[in-house]
CHARMM-style PDB file with segment names, atoms N, HN, CA, C and O in Angstrom:
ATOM      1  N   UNK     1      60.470 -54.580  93.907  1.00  0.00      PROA
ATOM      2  CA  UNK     1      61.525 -55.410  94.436  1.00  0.00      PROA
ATOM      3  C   UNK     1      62.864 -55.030  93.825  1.00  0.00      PROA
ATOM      4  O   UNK     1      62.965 -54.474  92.731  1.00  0.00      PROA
ATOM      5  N   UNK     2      64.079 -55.432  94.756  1.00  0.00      PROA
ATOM      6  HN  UNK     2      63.996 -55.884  95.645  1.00  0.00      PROA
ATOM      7  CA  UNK     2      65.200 -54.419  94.243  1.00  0.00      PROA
ATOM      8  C   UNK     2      65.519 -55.971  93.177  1.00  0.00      PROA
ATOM      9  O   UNK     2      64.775 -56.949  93.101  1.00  0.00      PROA
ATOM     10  N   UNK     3      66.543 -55.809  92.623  1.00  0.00      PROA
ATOM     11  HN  UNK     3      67.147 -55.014  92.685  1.00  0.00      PROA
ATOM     12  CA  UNK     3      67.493 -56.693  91.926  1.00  0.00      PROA
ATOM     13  C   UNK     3      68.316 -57.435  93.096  1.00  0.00      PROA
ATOM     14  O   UNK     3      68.517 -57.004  94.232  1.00  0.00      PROA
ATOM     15  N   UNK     4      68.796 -58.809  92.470  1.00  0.00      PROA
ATOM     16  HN  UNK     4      68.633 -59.159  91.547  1.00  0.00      PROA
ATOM     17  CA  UNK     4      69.187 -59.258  93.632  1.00  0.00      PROA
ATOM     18  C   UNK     4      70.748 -59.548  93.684  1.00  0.00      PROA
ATOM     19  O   UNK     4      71.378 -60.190  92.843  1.00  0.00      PROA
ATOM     20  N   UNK     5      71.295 -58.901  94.932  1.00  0.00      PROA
ATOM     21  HN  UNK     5      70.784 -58.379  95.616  1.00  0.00      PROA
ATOM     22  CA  UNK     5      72.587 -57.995  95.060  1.00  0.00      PROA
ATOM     23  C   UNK     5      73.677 -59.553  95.314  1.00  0.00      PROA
ATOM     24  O   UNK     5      73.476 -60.577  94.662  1.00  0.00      PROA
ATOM     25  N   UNK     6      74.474 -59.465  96.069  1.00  0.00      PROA
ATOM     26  HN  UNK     6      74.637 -58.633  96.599  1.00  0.00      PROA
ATOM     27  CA  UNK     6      75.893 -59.985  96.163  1.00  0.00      PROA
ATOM     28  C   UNK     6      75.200 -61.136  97.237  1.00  0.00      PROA
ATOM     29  O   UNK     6      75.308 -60.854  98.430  1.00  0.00      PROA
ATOM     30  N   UNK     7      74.823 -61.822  97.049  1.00  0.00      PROA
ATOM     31  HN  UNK     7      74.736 -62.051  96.079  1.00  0.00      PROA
ATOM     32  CA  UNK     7      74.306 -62.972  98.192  1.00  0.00      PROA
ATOM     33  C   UNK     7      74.519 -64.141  98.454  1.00  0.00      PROA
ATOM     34  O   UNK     7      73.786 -65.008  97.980  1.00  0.00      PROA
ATOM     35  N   UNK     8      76.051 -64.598  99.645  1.00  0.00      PROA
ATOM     36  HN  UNK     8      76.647 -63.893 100.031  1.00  0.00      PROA
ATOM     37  CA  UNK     8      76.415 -65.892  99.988  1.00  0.00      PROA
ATOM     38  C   UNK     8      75.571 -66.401 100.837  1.00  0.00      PROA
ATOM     39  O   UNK     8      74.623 -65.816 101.361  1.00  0.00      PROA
ATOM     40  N   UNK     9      75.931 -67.598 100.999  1.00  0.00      PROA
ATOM     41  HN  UNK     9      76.701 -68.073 100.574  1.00  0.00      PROA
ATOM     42  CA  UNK     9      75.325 -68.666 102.221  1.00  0.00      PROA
ATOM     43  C   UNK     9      76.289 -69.411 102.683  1.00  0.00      PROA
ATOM     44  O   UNK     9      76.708 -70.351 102.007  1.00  0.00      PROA
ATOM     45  N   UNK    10      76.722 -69.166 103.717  1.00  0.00      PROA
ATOM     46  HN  UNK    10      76.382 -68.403 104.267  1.00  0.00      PROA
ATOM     47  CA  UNK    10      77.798 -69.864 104.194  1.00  0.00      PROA
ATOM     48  C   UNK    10      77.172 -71.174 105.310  1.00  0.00      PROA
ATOM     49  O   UNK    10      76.656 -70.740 106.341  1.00  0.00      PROA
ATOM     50  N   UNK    11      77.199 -72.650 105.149  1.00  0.00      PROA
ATOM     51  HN  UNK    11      77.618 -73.002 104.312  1.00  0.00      PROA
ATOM     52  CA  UNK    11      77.145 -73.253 105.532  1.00  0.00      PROA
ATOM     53  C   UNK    11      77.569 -74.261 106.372  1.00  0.00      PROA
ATOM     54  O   UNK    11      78.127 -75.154 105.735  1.00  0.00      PROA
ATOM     55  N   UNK    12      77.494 -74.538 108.041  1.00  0.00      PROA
ATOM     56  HN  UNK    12      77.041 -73.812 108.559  1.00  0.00      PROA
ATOM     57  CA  UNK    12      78.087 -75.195 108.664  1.00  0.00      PROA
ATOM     58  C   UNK    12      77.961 -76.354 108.640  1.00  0.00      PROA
ATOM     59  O   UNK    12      76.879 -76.749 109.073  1.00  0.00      PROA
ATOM     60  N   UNK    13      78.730 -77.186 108.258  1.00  0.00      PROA
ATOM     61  HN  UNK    13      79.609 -76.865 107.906  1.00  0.00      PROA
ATOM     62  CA  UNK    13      78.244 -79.023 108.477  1.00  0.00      PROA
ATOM     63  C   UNK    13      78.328 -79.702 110.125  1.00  0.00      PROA
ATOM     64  O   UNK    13      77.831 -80.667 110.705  1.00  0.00      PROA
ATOM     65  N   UNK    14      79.127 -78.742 110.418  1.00  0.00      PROA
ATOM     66  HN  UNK    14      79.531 -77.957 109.946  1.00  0.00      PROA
ATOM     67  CA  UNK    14      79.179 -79.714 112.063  1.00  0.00      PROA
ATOM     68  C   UNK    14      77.958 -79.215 112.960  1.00  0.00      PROA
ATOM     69  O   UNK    14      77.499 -79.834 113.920  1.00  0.00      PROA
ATOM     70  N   UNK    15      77.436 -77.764 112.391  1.00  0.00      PROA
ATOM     71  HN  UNK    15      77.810 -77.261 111.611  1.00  0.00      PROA
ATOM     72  CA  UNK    15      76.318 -77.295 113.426  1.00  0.00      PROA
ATOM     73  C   UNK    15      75.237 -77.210 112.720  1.00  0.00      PROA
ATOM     74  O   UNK    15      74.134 -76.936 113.194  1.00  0.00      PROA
ATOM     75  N   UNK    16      75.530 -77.492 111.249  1.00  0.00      PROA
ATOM     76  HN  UNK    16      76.426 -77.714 110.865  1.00  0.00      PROA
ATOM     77  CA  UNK    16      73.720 -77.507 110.550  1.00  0.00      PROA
ATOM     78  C   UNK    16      72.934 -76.150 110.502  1.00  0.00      PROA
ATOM     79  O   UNK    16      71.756 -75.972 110.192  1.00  0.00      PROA
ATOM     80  N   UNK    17      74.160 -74.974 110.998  1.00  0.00      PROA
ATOM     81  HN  UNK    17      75.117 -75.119 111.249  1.00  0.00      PROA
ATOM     82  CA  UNK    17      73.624 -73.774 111.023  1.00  0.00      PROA
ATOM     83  C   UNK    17      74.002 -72.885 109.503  1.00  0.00      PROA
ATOM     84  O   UNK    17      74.703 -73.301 108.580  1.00  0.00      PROA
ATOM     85  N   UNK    18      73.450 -71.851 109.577  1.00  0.00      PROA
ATOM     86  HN  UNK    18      72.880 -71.513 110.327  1.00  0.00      PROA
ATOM     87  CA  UNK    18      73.644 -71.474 107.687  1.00  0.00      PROA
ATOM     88  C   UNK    18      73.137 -69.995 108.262  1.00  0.00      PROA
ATOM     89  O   UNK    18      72.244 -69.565 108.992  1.00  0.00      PROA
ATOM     90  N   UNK    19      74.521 -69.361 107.297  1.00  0.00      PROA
ATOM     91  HN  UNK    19      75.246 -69.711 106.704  1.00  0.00      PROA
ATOM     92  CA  UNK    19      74.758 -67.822 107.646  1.00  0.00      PROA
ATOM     93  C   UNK    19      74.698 -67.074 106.393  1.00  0.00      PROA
ATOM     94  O   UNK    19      75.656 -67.047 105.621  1.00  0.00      PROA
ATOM     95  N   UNK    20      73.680 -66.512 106.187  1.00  0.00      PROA
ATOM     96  HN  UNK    20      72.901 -66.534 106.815  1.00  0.00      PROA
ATOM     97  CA  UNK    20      73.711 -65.489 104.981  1.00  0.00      PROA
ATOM     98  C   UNK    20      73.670 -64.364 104.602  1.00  0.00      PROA
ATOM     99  O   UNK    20      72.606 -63.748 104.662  1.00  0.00      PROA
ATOM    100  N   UNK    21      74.974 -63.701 104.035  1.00  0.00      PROA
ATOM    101  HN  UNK    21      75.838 -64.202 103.986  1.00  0.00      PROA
ATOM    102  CA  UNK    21      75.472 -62.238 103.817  1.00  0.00      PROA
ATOM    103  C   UNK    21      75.253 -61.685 102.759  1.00  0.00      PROA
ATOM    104  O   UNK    21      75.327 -62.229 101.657  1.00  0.00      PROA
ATOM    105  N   UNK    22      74.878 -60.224 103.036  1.00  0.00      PROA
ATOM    106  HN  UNK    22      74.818 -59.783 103.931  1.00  0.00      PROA
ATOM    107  CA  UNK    22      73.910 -59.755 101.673  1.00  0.00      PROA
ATOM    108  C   UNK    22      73.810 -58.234 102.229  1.00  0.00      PROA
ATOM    109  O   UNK    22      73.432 -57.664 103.252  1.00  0.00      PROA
ATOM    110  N   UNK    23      74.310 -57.940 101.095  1.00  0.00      PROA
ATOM    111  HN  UNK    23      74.617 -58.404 100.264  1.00  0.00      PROA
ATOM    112  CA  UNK    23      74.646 -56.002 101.288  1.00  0.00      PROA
ATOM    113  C   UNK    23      74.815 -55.721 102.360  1.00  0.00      PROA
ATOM    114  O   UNK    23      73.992 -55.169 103.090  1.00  0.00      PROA
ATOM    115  N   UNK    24      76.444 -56.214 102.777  1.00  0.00      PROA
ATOM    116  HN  UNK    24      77.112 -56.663 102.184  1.00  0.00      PROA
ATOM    117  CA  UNK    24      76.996 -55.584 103.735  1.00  0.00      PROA
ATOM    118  C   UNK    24      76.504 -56.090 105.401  1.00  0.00      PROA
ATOM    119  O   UNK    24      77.137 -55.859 106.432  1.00  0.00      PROA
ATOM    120  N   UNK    25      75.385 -56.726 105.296  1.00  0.00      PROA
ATOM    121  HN  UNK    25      74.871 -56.914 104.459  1.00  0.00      PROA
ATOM    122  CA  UNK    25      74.533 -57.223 106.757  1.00  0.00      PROA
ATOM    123  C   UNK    25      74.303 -58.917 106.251  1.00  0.00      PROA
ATOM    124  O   UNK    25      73.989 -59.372 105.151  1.00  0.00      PROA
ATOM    125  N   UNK    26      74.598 -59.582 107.522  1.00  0.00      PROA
ATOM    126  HN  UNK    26      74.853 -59.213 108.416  1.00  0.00      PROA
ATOM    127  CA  UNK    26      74.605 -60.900 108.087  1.00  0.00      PROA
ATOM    128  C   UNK    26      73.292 -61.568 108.500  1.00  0.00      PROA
ATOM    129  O   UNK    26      72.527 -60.712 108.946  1.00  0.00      PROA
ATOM    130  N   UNK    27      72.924 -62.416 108.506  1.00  0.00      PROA
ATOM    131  HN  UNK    27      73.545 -63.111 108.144  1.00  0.00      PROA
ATOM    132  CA  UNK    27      71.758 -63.122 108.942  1.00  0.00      PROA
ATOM    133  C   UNK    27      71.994 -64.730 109.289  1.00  0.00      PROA
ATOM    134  O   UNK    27      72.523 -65.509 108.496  1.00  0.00      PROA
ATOM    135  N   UNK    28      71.529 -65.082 110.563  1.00  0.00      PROA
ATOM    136  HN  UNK    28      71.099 -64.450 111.207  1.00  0.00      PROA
ATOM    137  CA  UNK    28      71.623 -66.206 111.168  1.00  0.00      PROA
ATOM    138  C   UNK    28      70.153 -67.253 110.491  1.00  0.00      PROA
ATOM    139  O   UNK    28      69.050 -66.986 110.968  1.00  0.00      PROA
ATOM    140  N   UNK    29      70.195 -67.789 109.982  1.00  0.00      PROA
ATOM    141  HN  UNK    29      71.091 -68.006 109.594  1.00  0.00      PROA
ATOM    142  CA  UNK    29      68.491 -68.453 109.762  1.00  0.00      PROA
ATOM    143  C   UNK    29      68.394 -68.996 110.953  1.00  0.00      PROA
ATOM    144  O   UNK    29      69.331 -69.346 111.671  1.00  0.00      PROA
ATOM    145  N   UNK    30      67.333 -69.066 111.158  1.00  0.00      PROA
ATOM    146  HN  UNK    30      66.572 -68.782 110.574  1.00  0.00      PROA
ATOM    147  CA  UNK    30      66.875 -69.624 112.999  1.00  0.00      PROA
ATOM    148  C   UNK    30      66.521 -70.962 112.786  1.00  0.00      PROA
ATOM    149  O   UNK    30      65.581 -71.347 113.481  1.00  0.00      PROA
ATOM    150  N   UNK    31      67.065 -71.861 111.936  1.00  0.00      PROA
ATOM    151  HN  UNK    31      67.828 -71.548 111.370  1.00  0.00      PROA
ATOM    152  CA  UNK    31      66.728 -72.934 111.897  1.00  0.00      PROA
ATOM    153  C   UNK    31      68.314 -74.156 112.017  1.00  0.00      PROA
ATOM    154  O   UNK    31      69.500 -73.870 111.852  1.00  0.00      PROA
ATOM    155  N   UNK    32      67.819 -75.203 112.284  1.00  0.00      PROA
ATOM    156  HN  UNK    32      66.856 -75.435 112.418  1.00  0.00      PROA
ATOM    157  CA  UNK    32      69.171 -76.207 111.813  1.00  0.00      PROA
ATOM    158  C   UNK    32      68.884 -76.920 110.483  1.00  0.00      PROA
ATOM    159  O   UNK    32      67.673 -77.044 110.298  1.00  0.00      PROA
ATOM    160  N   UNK    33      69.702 -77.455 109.440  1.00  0.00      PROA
ATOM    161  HN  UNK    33      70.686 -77.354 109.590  1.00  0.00      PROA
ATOM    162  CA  UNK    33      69.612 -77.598 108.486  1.00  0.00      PROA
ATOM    163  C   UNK    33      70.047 -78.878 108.107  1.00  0.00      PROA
ATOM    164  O   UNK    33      71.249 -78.675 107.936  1.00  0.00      PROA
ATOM    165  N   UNK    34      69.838 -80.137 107.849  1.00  0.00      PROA
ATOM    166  HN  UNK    34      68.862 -80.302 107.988  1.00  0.00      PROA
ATOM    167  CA  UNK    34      69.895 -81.382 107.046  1.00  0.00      PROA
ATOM    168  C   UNK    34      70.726 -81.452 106.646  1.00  0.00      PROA
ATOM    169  O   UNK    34      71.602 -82.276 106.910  1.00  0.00      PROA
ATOM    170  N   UNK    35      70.751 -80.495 105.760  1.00  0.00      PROA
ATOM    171  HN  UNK    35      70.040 -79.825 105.546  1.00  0.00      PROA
ATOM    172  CA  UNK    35      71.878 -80.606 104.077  1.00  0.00      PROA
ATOM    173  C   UNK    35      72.125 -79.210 103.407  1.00  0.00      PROA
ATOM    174  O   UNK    35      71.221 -78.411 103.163  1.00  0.00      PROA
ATOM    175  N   UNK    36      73.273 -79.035 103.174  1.00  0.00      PROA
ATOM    176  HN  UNK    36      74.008 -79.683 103.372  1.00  0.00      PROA
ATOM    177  CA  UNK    36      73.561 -77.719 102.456  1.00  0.00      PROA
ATOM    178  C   UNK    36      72.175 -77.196 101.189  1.00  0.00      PROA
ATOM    179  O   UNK    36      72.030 -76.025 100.839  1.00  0.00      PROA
ATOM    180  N   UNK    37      71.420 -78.200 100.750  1.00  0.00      PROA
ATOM    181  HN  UNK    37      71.538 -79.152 101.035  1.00  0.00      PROA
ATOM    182  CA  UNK    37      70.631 -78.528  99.662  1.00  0.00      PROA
ATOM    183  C   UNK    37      69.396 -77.880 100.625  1.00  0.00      PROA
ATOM    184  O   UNK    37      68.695 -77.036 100.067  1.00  0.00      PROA
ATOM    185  N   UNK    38      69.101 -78.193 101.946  1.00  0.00      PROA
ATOM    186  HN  UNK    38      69.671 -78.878 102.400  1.00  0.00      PROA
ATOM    187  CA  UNK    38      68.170 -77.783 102.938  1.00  0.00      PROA
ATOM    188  C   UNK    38      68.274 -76.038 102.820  1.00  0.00      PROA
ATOM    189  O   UNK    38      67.454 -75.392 102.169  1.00  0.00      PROA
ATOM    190  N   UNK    39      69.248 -75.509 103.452  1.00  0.00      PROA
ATOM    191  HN  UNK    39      69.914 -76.034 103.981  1.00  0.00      PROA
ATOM    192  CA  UNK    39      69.330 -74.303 103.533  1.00  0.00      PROA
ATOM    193  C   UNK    39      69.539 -73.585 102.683  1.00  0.00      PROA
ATOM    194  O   UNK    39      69.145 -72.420 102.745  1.00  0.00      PROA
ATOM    195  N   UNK    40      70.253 -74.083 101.586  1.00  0.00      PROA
ATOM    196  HN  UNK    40      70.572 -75.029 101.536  1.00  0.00      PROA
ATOM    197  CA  UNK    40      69.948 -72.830 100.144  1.00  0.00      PROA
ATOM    198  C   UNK    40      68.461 -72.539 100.069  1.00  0.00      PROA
ATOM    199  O   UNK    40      67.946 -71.421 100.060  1.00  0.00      PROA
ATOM    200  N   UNK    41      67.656 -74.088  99.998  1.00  0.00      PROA
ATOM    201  HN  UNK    41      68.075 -74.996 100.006  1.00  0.00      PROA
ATOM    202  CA  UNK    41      66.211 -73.731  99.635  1.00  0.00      PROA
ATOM    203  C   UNK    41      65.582 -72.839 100.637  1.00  0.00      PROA
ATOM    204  O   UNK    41      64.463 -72.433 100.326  1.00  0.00      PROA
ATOM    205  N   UNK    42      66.035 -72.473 101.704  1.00  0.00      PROA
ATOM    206  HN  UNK    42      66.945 -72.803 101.957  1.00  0.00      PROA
ATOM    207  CA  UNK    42      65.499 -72.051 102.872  1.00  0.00      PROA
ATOM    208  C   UNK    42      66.310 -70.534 102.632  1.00  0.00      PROA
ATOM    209  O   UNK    42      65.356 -69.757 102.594  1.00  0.00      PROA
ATOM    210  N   UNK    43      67.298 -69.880 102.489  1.00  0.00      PROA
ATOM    211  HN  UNK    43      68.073 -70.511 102.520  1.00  0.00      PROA
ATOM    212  CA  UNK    43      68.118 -69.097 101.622  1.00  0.00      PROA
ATOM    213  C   UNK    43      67.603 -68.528 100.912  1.00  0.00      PROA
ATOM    214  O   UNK    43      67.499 -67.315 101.095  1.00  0.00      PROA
ATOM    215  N   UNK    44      67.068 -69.116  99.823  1.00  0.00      PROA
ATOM    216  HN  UNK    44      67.153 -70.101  99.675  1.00  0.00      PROA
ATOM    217  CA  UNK    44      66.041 -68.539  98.802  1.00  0.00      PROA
ATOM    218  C   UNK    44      64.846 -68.238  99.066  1.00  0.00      PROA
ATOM    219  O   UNK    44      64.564 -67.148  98.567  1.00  0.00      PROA
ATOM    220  N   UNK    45      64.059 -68.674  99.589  1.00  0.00      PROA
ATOM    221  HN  UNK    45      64.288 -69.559  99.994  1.00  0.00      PROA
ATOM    222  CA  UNK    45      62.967 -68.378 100.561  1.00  0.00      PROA
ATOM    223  C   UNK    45      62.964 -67.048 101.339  1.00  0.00      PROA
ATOM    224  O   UNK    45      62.035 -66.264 101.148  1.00  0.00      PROA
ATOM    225  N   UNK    46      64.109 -66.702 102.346  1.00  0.00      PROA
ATOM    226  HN  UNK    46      64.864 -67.339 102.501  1.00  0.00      PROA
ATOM    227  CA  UNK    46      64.427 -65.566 103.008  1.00  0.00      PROA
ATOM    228  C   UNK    46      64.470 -64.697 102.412  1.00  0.00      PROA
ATOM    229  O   UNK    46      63.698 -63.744 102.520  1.00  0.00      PROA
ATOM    230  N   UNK    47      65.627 -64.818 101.416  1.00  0.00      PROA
ATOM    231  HN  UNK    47      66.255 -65.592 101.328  1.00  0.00      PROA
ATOM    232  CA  UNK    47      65.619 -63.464  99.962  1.00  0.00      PROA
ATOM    233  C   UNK    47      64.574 -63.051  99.836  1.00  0.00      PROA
ATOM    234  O   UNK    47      64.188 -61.987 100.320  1.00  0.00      PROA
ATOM    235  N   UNK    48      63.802 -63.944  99.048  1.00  0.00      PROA
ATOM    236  HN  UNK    48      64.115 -64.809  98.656  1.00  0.00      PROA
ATOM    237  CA  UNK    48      62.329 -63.330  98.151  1.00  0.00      PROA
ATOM    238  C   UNK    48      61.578 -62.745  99.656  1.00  0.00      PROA
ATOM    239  O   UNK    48      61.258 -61.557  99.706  1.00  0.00      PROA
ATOM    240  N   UNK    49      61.362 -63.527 100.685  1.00  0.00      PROA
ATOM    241  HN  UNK    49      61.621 -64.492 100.644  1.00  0.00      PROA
ATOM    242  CA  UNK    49      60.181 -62.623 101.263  1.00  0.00      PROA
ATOM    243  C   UNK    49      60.592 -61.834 102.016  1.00  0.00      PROA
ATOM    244  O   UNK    49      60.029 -60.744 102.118  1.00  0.00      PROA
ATOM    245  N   UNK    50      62.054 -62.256 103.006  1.00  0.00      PROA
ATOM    246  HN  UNK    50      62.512 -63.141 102.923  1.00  0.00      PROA
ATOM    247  CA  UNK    50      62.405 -61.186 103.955  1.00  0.00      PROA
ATOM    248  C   UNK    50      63.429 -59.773 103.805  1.00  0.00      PROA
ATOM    249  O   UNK    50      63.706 -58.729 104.397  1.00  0.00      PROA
ATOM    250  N   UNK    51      63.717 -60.441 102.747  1.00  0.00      PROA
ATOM    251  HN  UNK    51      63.492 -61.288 102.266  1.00  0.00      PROA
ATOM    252  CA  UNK    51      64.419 -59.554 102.271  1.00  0.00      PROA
ATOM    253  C   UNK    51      64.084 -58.268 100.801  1.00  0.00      PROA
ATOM    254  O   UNK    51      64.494 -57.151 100.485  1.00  0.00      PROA
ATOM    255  N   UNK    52      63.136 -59.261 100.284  1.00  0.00      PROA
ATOM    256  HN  UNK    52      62.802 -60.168 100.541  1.00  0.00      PROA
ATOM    257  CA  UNK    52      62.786 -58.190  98.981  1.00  0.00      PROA
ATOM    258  C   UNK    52      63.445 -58.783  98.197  1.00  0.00      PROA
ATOM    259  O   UNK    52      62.672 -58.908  97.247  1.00  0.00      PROA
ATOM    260  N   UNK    53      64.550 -59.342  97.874  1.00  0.00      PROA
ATOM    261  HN  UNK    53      65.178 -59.241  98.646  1.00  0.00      PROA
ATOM    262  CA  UNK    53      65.531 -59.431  96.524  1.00  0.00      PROA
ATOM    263  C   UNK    53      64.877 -60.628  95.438  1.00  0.00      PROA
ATOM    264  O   UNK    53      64.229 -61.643  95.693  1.00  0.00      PROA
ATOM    265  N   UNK    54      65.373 -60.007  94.019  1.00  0.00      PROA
ATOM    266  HN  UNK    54      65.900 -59.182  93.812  1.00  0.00      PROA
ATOM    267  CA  UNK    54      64.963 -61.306  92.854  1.00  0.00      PROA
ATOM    268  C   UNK    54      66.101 -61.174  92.696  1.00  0.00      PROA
ATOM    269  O   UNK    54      66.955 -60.426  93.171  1.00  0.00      PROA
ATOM    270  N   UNK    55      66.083 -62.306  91.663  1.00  0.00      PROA
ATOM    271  HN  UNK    55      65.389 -62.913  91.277  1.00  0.00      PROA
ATOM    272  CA  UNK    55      67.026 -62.552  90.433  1.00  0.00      PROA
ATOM    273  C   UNK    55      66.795 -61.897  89.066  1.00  0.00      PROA
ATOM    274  O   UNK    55      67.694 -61.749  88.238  1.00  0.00      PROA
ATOM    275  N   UNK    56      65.470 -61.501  88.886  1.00  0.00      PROA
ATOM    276  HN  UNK    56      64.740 -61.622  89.558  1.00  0.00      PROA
ATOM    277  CA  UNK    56      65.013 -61.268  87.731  1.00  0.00      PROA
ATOM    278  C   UNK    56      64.292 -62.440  86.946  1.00  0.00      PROA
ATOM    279  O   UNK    56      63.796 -62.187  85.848  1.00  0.00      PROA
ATOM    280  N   UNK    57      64.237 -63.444  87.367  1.00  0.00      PROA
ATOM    281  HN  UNK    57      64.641 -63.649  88.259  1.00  0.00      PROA
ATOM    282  CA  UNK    57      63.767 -64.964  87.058  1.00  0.00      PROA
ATOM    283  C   UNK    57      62.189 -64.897  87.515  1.00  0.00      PROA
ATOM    284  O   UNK    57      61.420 -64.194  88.171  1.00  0.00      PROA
ATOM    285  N   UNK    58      62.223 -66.131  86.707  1.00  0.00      PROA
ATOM    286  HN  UNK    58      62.847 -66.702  86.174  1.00  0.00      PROA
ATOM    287  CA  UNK    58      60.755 -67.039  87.875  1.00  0.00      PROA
ATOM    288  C   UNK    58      61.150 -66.629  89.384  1.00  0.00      PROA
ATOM    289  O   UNK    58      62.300 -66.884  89.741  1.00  0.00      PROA
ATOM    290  N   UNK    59      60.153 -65.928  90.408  1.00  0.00      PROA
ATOM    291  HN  UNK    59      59.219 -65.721  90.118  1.00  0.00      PROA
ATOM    292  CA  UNK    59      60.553 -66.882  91.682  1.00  0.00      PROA
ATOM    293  C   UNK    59      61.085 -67.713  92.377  1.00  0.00      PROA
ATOM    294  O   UNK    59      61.884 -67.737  93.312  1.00  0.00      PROA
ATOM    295  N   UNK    60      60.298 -68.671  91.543  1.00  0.00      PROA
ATOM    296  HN  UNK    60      59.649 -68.651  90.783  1.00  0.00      PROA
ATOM    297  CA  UNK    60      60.753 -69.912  92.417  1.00  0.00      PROA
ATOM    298  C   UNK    60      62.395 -70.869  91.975  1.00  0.00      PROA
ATOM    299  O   UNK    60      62.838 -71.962  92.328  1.00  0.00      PROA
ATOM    300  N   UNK    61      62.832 -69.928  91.180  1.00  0.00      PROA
ATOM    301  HN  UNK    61      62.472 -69.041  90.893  1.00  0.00      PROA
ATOM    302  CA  UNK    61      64.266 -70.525  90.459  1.00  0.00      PROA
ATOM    303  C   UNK    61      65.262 -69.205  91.110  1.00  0.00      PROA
ATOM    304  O   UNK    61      66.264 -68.934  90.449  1.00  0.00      PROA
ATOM    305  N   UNK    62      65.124 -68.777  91.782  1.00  0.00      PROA
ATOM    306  HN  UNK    62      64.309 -68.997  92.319  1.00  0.00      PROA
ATOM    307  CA  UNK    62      66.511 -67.714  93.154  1.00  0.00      PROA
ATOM    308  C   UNK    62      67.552 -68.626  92.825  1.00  0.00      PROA
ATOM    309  O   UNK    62      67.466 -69.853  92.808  1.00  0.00      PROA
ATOM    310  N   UNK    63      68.807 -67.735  92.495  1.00  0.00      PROA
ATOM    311  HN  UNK    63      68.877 -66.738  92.509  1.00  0.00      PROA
ATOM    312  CA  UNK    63      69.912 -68.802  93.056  1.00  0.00      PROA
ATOM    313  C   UNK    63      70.505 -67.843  93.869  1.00  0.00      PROA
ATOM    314  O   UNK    63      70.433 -66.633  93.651  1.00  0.00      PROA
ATOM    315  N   UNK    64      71.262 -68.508  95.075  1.00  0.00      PROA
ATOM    316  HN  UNK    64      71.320 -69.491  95.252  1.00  0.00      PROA
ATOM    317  CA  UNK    64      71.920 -68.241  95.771  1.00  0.00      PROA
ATOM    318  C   UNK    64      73.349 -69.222  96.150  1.00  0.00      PROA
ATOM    319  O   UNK    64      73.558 -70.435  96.175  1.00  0.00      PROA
ATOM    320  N   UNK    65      74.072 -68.155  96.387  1.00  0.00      PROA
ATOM    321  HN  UNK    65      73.902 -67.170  96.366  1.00  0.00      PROA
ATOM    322  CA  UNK    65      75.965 -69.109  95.777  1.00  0.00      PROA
ATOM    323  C   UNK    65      75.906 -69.721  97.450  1.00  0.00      PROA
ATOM    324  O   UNK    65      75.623 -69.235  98.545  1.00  0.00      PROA
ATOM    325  N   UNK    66      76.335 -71.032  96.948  1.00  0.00      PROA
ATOM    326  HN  UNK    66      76.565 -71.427  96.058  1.00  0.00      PROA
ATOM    327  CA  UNK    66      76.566 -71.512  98.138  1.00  0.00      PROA
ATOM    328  C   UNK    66      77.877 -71.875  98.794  1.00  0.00      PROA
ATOM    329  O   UNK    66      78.619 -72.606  98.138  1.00  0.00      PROA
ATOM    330  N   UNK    67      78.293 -71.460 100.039  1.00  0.00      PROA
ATOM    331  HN  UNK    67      77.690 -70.866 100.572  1.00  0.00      PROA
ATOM    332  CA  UNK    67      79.805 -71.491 100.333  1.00  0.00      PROA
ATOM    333  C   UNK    67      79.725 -72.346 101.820  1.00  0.00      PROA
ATOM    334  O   UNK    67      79.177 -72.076 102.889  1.00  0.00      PROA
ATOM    335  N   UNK    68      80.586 -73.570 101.331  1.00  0.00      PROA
ATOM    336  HN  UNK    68      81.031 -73.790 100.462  1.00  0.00      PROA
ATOM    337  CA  UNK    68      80.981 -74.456 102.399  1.00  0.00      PROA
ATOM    338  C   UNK    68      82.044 -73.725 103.786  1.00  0.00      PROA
ATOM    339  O   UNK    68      83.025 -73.001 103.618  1.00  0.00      PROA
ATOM    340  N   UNK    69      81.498 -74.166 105.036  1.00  0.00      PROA
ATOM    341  HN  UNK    69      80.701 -74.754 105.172  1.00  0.00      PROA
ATOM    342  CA  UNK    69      82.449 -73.209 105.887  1.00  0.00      PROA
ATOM    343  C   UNK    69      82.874 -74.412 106.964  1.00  0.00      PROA
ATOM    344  OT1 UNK    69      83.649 -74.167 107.888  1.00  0.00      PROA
TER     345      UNK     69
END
């Protein structure tokens, strides 16, 4: 697994949609989201499996920066 690179989450409150950018390429999550608190965890999730990336941590402790949009 690589190290885990430059990775926002940009979060919509009016559409509940959550956009996350990561080496240079974009990703829509195909889901709608609750709470900014919803889609990080869902964020972190994507990283580790769809993407490959750690932190170097536990697993299950990913952070990913979260940016209000």
């Amino acid at each position: 697994m690589e190290s885990q690179s430059d990775v926002q989450l940009h979060f919509d409150v009016l559409s509940c949609r959550a956009l996350l950018c990561c080496a240079g390429k974009e990703y829509i999550l195909p889901d709608t989201y609750p709470s900014r608190e919803a889609a990080h965890a869902a964020a972190q999730a994507f990283v580790r499996e769809t993407l490959g990336l750690t932190d170097g941590r536990d697993s299950s402790t990913g952070d990913v920066a979260i940016w209000l949009r």
